[in-house]
C-alpha positions in Angstrom: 29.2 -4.7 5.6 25.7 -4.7 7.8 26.2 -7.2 11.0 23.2 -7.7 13.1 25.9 -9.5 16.2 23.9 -11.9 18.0 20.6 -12.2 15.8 21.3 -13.6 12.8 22.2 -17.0 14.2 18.5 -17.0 15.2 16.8 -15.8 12.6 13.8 -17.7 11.7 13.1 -19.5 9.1 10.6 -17.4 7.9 12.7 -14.3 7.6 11.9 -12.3 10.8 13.8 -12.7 13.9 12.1 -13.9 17.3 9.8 -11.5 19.0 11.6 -12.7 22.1 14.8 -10.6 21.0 13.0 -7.7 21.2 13.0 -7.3 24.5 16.9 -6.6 24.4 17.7 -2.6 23.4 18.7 -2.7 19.9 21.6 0.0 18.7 21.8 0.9 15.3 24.7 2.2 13.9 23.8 4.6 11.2 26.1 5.9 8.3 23.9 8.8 7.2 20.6 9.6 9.0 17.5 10.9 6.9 14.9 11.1 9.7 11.7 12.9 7.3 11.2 13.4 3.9 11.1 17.1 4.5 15.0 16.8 6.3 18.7 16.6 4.8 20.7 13.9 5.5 22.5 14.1 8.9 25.5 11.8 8.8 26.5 9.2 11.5 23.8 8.4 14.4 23.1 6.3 16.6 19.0 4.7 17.0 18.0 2.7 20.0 15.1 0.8 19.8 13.2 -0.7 22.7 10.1 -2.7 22.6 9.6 -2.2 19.1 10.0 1.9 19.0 12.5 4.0 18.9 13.9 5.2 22.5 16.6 7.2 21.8 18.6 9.0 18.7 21.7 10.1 19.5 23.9 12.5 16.7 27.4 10.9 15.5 29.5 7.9 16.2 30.4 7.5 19.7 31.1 4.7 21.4 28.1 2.1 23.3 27.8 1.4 26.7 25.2 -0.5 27.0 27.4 -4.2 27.0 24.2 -6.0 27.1 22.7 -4.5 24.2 22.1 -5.7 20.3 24.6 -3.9 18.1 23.6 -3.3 14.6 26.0 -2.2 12.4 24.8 -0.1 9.2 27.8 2.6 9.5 28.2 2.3 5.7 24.6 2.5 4.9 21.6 5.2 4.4 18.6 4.3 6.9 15.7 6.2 6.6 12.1 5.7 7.7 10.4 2.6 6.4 8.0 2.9 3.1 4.3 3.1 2.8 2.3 1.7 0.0 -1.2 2.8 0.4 -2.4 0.2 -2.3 -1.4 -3.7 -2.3 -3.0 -6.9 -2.8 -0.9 -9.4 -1.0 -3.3 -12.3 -1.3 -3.1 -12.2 -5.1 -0.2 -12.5 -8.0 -0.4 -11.3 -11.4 -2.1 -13.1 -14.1 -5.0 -13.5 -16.0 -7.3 -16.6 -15.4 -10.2 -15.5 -14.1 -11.6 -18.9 -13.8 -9.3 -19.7 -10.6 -11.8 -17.8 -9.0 -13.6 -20.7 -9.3 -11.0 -23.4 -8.2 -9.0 -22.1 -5.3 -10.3 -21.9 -1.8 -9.9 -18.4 0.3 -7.4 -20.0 2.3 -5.0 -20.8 -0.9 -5.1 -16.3 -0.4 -3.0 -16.5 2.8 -0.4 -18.7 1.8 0.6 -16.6 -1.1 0.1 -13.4 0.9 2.6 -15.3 3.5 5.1 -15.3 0.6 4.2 -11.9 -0.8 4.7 -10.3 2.9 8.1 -11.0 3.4 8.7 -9.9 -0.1 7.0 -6.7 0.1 9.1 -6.1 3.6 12.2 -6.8 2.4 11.8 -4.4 -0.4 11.6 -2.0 2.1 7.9 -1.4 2.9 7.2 -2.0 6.7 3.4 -0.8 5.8 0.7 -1.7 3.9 -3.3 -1.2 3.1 -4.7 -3.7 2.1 -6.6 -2.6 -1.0 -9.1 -6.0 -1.3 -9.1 -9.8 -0.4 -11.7 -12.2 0.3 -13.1 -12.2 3.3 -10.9 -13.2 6.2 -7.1 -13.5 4.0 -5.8 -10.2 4.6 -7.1 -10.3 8.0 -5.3 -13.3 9.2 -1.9 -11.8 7.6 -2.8 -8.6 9.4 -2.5 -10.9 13.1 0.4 -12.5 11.5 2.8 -10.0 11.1 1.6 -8.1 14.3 2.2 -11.2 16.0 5.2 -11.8 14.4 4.1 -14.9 13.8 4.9 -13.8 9.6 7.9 -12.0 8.2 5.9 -9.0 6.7 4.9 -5.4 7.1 2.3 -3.4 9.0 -0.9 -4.1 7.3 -4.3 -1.4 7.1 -6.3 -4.4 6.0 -9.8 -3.5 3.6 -11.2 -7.1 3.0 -13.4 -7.4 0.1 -14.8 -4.2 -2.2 -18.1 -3.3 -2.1 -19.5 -3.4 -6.0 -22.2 -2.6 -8.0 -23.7 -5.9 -9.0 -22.1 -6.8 -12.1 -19.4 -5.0 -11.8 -15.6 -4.3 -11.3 -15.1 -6.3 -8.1 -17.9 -8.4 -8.0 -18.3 -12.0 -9.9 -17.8 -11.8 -13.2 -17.2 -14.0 -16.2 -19.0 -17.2 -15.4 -23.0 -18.4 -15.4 -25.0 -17.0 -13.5 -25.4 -20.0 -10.5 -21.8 -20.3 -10.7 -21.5 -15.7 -9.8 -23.4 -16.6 -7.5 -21.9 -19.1 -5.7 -18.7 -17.3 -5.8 -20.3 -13.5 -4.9 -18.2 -11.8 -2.0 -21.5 -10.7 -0.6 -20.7 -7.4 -0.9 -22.3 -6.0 -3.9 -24.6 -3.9 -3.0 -27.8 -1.4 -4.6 -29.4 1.3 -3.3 -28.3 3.7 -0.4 -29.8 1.2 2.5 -28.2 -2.0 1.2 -24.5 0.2 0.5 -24.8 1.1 4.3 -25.4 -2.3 5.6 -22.5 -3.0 3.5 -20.4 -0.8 4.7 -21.4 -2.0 8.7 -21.2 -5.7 7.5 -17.4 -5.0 6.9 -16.7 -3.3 9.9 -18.3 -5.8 11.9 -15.8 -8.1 9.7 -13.2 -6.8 11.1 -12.4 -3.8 7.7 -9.5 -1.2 8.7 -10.7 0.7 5.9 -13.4 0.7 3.0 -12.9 -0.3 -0.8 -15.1 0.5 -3.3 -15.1 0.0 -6.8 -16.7 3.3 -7.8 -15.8 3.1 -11.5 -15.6 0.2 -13.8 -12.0 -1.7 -13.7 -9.2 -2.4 -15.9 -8.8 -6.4 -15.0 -12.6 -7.5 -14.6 -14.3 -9.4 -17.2 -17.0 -6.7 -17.8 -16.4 -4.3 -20.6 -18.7 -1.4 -20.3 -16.1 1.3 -19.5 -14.2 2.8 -17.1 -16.5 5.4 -15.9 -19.3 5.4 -12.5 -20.7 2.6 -11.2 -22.7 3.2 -7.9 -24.9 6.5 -8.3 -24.1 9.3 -6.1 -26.5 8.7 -3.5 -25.2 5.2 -2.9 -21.3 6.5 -2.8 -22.6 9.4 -0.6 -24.3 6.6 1.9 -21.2 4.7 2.0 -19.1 7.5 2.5 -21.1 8.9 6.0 -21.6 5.6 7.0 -18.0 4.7 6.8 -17.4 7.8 8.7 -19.9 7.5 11.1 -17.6 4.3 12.4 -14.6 6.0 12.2 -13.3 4.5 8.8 -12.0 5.9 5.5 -13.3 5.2 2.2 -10.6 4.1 -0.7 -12.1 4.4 -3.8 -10.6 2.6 -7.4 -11.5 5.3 -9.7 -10.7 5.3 -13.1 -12.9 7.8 -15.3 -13.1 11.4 -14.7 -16.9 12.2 -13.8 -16.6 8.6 -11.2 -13.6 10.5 -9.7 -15.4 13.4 -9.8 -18.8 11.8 -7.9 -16.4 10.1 -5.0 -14.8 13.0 -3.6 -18.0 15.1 -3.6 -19.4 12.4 -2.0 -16.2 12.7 0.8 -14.5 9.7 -0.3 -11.1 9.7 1.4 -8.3 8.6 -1.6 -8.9 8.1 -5.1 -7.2 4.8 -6.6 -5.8 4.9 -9.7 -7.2 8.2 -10.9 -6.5 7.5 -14.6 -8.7 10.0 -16.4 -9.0 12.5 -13.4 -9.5 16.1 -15.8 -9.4 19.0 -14.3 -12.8 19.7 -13.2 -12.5 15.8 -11.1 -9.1 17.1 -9.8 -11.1 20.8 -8.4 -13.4 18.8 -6.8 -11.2 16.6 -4.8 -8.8 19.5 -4.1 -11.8 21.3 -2.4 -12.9 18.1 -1.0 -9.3 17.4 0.7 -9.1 14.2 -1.3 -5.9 12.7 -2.3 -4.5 10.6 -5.2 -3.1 7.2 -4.9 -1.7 6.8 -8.5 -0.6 3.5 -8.8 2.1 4.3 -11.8 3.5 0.7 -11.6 -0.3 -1.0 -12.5 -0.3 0.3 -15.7 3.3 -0.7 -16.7 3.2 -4.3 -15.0 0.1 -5.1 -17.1 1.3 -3.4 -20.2 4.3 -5.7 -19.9 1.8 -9.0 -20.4 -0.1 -7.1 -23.5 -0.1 -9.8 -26.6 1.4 -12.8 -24.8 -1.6 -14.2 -23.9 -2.0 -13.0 -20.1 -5.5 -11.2 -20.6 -8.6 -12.0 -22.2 -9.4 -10.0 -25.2 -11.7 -7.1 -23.4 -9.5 -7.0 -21.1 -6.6 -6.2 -23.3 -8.5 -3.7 -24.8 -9.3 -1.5 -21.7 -5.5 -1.8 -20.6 -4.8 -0.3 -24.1 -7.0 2.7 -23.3 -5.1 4.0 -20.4 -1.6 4.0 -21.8 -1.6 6.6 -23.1 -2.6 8.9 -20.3 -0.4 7.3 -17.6 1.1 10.1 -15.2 -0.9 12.5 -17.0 -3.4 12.9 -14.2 -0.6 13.2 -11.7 0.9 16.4 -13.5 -2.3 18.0 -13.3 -3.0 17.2 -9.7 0.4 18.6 -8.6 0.0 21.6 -10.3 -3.6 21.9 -8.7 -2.6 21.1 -5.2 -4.3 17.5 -5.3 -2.6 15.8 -2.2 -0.6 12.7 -4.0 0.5 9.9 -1.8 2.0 6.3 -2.7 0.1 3.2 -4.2 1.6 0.6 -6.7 -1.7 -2.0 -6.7 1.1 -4.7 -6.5 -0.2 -8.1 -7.3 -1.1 -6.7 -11.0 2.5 -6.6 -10.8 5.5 -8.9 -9.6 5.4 -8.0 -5.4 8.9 -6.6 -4.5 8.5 -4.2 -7.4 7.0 -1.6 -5.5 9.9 1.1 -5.3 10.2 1.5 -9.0 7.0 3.8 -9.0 8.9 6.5 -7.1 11.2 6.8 -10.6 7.3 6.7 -11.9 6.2 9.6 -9.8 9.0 11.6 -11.0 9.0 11.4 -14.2 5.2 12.8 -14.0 6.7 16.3 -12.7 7.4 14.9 -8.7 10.7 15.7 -7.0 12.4 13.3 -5.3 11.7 14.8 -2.1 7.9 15.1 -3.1 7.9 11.3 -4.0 9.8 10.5 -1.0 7.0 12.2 1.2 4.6 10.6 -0.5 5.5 7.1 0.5 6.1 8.2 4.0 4.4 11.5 5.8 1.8 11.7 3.7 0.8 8.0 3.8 1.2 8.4 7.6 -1.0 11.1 7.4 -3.7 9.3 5.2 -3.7 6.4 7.7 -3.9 9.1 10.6 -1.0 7.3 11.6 1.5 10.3 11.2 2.4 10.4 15.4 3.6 6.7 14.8 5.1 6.1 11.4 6.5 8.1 8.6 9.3 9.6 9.9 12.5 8.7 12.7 11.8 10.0 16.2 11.8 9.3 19.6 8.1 6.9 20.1 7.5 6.1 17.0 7.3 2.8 15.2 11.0 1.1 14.5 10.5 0.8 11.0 13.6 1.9 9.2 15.1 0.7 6.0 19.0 0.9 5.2 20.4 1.3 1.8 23.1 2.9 -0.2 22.9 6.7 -1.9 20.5 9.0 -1.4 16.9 9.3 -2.6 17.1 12.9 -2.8 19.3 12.6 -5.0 18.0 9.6 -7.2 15.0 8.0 -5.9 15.7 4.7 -7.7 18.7 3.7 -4.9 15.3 2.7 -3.1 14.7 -0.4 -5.7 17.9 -1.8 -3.6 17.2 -2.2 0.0 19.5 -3.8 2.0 18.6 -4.1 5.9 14.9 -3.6 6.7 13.0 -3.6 9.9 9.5 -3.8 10.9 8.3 -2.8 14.9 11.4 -3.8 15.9 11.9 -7.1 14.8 15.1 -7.3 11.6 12.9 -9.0 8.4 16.1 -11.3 7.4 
């Protein structure tokens, strides 16, 4: 049985307890340590967390001494790092009305990211990126959950996608006054406006750039699933992203728009759906990694023929199915970095972990797919001295459970304890 003694009684209502508690050591009474994908399970420990990080890790059971201390017991349970998906959309559930575009107000975005954050955490994710929102939603979650003002993870925030202009990720589907009312502002054409883009959402406040580099699955335009902006315009918004210290996430779903991004340096390629081998070369020599986003594909195949989707969009989803994972074997065999993304919010949010099962099935071991969703996503967010793994200064994030991944990675679908920087998500 887990007993958080002396926290639970003042738990907020929102799910996370007070930041206030924090300041109190926290001990953690583990059952069986997994510290790094790339480690065995160690058996009993012990984790003391101060300030939000981990202080101390000491090896068995022994007894506490600090009286004044938070004791945590999980000595029947796994606890491991806490889980990375490199490709959300909080502000967003699934569904297919496009027209709500045009009846519900930005702000309606961080209400149901509110909800969808504390779902998300308690399914064992303590970070996020934030793959694209309008223009300030995912950015006011972001201070929320740092703040602890909401019950969520870490989020890498991108704010909205820069597009082509009539395409995937710009407005789409209505008149012409009516796009333009609704337009992001971030479409963009021709190498000088895609860099003042690019510096537009960094000024914003963009943790990281999205680009729609290839047509989409879900938008209302049908014209295929391969490039959008030219190379010269992804090659701008690549250096300029650089240039300010950002990476560049790119949905990608045809193989010569794969294959244009990561010559042009862009950092991760979402999606990835027809990647071929002469795509998956390039981003191999390119150091560019795949965020495969398994789960996508089967959460919208679920709603085919019930109505959820507008006719061309039910007939793109149709394309892909029968290549899903496809590109993932080949990139593994190829040495194609692969690191976690689900793009919940096509999907049911809590869902998440049932891609690892996802990523196995397409030729991943458990241990690779465990990586993926840890050191590797650290990595990718260059934030691999502060999350990913359990040691001594980094991040308390940590996730408790029953089983062991290694051994079946779909014991993950069922967390039972998570906690994000210290604070217990309840």
């Amino acid at each position: 049985m887990i007993r958080a003694l002396g926290l639970m009684l003042s738990a907020l209502a929102t799910g996370m307890l007070p930041a206030a508690a924090i300041a109190q050591d926290q001990i953690i009474r583990v059952g069986n340590l997994l510290t790094d994908a790339a480690a065995a399970p160690s058996g009993p420990a012990t984790i003391i967390v101060r300030d939000g990080k981990i202080a101390e890790i000491r090896r068995g059971s022994g007894p506490v001494t600090d009286a004044d201390a938070i004791i945590i017991d999980l000595s029947e349970k796994t606890v491991m790092p806490g889980l990375i998906d490199l490709h959300v959309h909080l502000t967003g559930d699934p569904g297919g009305d496009f027209w709500k575009e045009a009846t519900e107000p930005a702000e309606w975005g961080v209400v149901v990211g509110a909800k969808n954050a504390l779902v998300t955490a308690r399914a064992g994710f303590t970070t996020v990126r934030e793959a694209g929102s309008s223009q300030y939603s995912a950015f006011s979650l972001r201070r929320g959950t740092a703040e602890g003002i909401i019950a969520g993870p870490r989020i890498i925030a991108a704010g909205p996608a820069l597009a082509i202009v009539g395409g995937h990720g710009d407005t789409t589907g209505f008149t012409e006054p009516v796009n333009n009312l609704l337009a992001s502002g971030y479409s963009c054409t021709g190498v000088v406006e895609c860099a003042e883009k690019v510096r537009k959402a960094s000024r914003a406040g963009s943790d990281v750039i999205k680009i729609t580099a290839t047509g989409g699955v879900l938008s209302q335009q049908g014209r295929g699933l391969e490039a959008h902006f030219t190379d010269a315009e992804m090659q701008s918004i690549a250096d300029t992203a650089h240039s300010l210290g950002l990476k560049v996430m790119a949905h990608a779903h045809g193989a010569r728009g794969i294959e244009a991004a990561a010559r042009a340096g862009i950092d991760t390629i979402e999606h990835g759906t027809f990647a071929d081998e002469a795509a998956l070369k390039v981003m191999k020599a390119h150091g560019t990694a795949m965020v495969p986003t398994l789960m996508a594909f089967k959460g919208v195949s679920e709603g085919l023929g019930k109505g959820v989707y507008t006719p061309v969009v039910e007939e793109k989803i149709r394309m892909t199915l029968n290549t899903i994972g496809k590109a993932v074997t080949s990139a593994k065999r190829l040495g194609v970095p692969i690191v976690f993304g689900t793009d919940a919010g096509v999907f049911d949010h809590g869902r998440n972990a049932e891609e690892f099962q996802l990523m196995v099935d397409a030729g991943l071991t458990p241990r690779e797919a465990l990586a993926s969703a840890t050191t590797l996503a650290a990595r990718t967010l260059d934030m691999e001295n502060e999350i990913g793994r359990i040691a001594v200064g980094y991040s308390a994030d940590l996730i408790a459970f029953d089983g062991n991944p290694l051994d079946d990675v779909r014991v993950l679908e069922k967390i039972d304890w998570v906690m994000v920087r210290g604070r217990i998500i309840d």
